[in-house]
C-alpha positions in Angstrom: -34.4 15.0 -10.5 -30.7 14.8 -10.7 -30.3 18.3 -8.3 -33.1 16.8 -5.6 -31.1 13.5 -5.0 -27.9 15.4 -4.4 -29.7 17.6 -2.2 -31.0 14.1 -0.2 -27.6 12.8 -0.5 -26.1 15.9 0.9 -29.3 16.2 3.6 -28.9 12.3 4.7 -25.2 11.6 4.7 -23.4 14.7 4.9 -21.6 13.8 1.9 -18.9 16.9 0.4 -18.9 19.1 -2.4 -17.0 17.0 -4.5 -18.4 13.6 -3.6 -21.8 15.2 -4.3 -20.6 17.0 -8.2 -19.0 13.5 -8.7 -22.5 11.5 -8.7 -24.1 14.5 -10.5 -21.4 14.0 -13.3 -22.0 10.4 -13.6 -26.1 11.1 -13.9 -25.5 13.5 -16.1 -23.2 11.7 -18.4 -25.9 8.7 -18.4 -28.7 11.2 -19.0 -26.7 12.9 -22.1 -25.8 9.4 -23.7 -29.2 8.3 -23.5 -31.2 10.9 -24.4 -34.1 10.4 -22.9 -35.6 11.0 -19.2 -33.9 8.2 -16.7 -37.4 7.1 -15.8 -37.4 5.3 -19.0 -34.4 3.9 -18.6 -34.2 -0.5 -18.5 -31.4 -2.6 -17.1 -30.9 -3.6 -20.9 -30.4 -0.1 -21.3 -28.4 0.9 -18.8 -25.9 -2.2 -19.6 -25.7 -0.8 -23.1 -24.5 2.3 -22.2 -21.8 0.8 -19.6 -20.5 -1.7 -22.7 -20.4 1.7 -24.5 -18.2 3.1 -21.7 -15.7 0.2 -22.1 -16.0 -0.3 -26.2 -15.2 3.2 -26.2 -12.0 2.8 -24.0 -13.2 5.6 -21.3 -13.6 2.9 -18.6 -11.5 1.1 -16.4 -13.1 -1.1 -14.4 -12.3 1.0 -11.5 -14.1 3.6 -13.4 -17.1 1.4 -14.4 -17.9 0.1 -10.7 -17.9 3.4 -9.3 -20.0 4.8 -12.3 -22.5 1.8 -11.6 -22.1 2.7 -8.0 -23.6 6.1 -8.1 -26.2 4.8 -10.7 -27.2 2.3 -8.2 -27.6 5.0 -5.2 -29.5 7.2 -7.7 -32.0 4.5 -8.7 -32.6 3.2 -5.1 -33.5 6.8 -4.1 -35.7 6.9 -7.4 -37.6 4.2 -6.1 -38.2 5.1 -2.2 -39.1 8.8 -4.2 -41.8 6.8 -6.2 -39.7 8.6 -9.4 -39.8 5.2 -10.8 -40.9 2.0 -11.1 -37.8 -0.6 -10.7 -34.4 -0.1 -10.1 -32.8 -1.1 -13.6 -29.1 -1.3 -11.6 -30.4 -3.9 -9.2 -29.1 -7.5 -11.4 -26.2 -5.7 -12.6 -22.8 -7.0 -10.8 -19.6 -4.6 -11.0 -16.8 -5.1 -12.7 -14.6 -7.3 -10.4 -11.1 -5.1 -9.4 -8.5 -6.9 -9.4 -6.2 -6.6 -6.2 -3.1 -4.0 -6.7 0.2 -5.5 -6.4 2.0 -3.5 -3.8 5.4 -1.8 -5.5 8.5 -2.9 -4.7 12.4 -2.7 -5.3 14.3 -4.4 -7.4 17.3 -5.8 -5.7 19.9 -3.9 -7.1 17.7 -0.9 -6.3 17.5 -2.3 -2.8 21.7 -2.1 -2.6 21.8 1.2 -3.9 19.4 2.5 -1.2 21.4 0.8 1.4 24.3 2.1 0.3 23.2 5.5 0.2 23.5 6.8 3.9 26.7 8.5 4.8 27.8 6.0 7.5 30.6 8.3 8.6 28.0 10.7 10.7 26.0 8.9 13.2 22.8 9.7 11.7 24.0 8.2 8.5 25.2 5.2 10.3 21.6 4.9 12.3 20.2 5.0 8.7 22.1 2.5 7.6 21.3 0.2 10.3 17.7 0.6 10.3 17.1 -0.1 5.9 19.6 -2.9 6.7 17.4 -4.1 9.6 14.4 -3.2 7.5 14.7 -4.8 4.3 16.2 -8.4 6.2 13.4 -8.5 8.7 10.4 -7.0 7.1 9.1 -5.1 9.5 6.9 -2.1 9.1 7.8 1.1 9.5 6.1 1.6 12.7 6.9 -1.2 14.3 10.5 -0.4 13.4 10.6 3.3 15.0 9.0 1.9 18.2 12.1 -1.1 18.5 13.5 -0.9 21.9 16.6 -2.0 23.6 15.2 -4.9 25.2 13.6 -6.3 21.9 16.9 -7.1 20.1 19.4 -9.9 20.5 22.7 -9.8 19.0 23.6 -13.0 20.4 20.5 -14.7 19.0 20.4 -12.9 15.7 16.6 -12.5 16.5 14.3 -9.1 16.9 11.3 -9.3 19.0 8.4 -7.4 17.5 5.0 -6.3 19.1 3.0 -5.7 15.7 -0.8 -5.9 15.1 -3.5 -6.2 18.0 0.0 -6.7 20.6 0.8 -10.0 18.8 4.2 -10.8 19.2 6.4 -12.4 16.8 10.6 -13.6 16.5 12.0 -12.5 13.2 15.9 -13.3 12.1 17.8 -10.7 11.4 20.6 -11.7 9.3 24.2 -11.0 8.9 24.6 -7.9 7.4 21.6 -6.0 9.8 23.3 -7.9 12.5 26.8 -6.3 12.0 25.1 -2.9 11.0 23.2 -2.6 14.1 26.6 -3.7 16.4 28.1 -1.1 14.6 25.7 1.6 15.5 25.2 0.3 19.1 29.1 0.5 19.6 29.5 4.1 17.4 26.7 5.8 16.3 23.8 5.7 19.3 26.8 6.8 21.8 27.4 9.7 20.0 23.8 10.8 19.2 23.0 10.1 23.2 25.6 12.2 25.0 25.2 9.9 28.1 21.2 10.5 28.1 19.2 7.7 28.8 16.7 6.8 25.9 15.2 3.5 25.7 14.6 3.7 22.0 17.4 1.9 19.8 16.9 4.5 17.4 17.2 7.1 18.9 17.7 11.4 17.4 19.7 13.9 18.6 17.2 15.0 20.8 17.4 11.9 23.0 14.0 10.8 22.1 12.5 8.0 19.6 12.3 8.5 16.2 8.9 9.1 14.6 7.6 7.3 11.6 7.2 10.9 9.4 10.7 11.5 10.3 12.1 8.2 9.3 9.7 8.5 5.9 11.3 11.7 5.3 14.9 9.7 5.7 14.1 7.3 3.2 13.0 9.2 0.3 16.3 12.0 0.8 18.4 8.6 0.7 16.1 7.2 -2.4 16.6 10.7 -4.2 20.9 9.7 -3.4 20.5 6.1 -4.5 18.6 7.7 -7.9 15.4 5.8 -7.3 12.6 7.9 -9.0 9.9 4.9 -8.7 7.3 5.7 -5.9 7.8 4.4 -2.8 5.6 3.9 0.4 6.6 3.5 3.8 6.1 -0.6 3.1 8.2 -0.5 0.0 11.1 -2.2 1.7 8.6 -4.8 3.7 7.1 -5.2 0.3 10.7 -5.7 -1.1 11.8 -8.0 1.7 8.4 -10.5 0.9 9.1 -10.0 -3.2 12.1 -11.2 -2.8 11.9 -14.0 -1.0 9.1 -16.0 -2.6 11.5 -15.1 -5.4 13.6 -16.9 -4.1 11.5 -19.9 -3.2 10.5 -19.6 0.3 7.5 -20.8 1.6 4.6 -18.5 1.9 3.5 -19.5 4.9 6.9 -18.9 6.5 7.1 -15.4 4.7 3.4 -15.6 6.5 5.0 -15.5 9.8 7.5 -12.9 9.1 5.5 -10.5 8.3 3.3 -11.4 11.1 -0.3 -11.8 8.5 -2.9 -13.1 10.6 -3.8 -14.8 7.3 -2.5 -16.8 4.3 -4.3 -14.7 2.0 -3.0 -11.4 3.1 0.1 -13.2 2.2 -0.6 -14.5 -1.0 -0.7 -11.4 -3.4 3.6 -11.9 -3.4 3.1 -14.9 -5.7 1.1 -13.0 -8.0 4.3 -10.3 -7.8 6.6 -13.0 -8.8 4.2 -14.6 -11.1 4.1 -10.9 -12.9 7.7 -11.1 -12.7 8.0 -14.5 -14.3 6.0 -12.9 -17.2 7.8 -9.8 -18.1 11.2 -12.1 -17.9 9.3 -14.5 -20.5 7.8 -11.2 -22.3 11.8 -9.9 -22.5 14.0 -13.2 -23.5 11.5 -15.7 -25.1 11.8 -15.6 -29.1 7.9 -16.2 -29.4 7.0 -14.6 -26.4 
């Protein structure tokens, strides 16, 4: 029975190879621990075996709910087939799976990334001023690469970014992205340009914008100088930027805006970081901790 729903999997949704192996394991793991044929199989029984799963320590919840989701698209084929009676998965709720936190930098990793570009090239300079202009405005990555000219104000301190959908939002850049990025504008982009015109402010060597892979590949050769070995992602710095400011005791609905979240609870998974953090600090320094 287990080879015919694969085939009607495979015949009504395409599925792959290892999608396909992947439910067959799961069926078959059930079918060995029970011992019986799955027709006989009740929800009492089938709850049974996924406590055994997690007594047994060989399932995370993550685990569990995608176990329970093949047995739940094996049974409801079962039952259209006429193979059995009642779907014993249909009551059953999965596991609820809590929300990742995203990973970030600690902010003495965050200085030694900034501090890892050799601002005596242009390139390194460019660098530079974009993980400066990166971390203070938190930004992603592509709407960073796609900055042009007209979208940043020196004057103002301010950087006008088209993000999501074309909504537009005014972020603050800060002091130190603010001298960074003069410095560029008056050193480094001159020399990268030759005299070609390039709307981009970030410009390569070829005269044209820089792409989002490119500037990816930037970060991690300066992460592998700084001696970061934690995994990053091309949000790691927004991720940093929002971390440490509720850290810091901003309000979320102004880090909201910043980032440019359409909602609050987008927003909200930075106080679980800092509540996290709060915990490992207590974990660390209280005596009864």
């Amino acid at each position: 029975m287990i080879e015919r729903f694969a085939d009607a999997l495979w015949l009504e949704r395409g599925l792959s190879a290892n999608t396909l192996a992947s439910y067959q394991s799961d069926l078959r793991h059930l079918a060995a621990w029970w011992g019986k044929g799955l027709r006989a199989l009740s929800r009492a029984d089938l709850q049974a075996y996924l406590a055994a799963l997690v007594t047994d320590g060989k399932a995370r919840p993550r685990t569990s709910a995608r176990r329970l989701s093949s047995l739940r698209q094996f049974f409801q084929w079962a039952v259209r087939e006429g193979a059995v009676d009642e779907d014993p998965t249909a009551l059953i709720e999965a596991p609820r799976l809590g929300r990742p936190l995203p990973k970030s930098l600690s902010e003495a990793q965050v200085e030694a990334l900034l501090l890892a570009p050799d601002t005596s090239t242009p390139e390194g300079l460019r660098d530079r001023s974009m993980l400066e202009l990166l971390y203070a405005t938190g930004l992603r990555v592509s709407e960073l690469v796609g900055l042009g000219l007209g979208q940043v104000s020196l004057a103002q301190g301010l950087v006008r970014v088209v993000g999501k959908g074309g909504k537009e939002r005014l972020v603050p850049m800060g002091e130190q992205a603010i001298d960074w990025l003069s410095r560029f504008l008056r050193e480094g982009r001159p020399e990268l340009l030759h005299g070609r015109p390039c709307d981009a402010l970030f410009p390569t060597r070829r005269g044209d914008a820089m792409t989002r892979q490119a500037f990816w590949y930037r970060i991690k050769k300066h992460a592998r100088t700084a001696g970061i070995d934690t995994g990053l992602s091309p949000h790691t710095l927004r991720h940093a930027f929002a971390t440490h400011l509720v850290n810091h005791g901003a309000d979320l609905r102004v880090v909201q805006l910043l980032l440019g979240h359409s909602s609050l609870s987008t927003t909200q998974i930075y106080t679980h970081v800092a509540r996290e953090r709060l915990k490992r600090l207590h974990q660390a320094h209280h005596p009864r901790a």
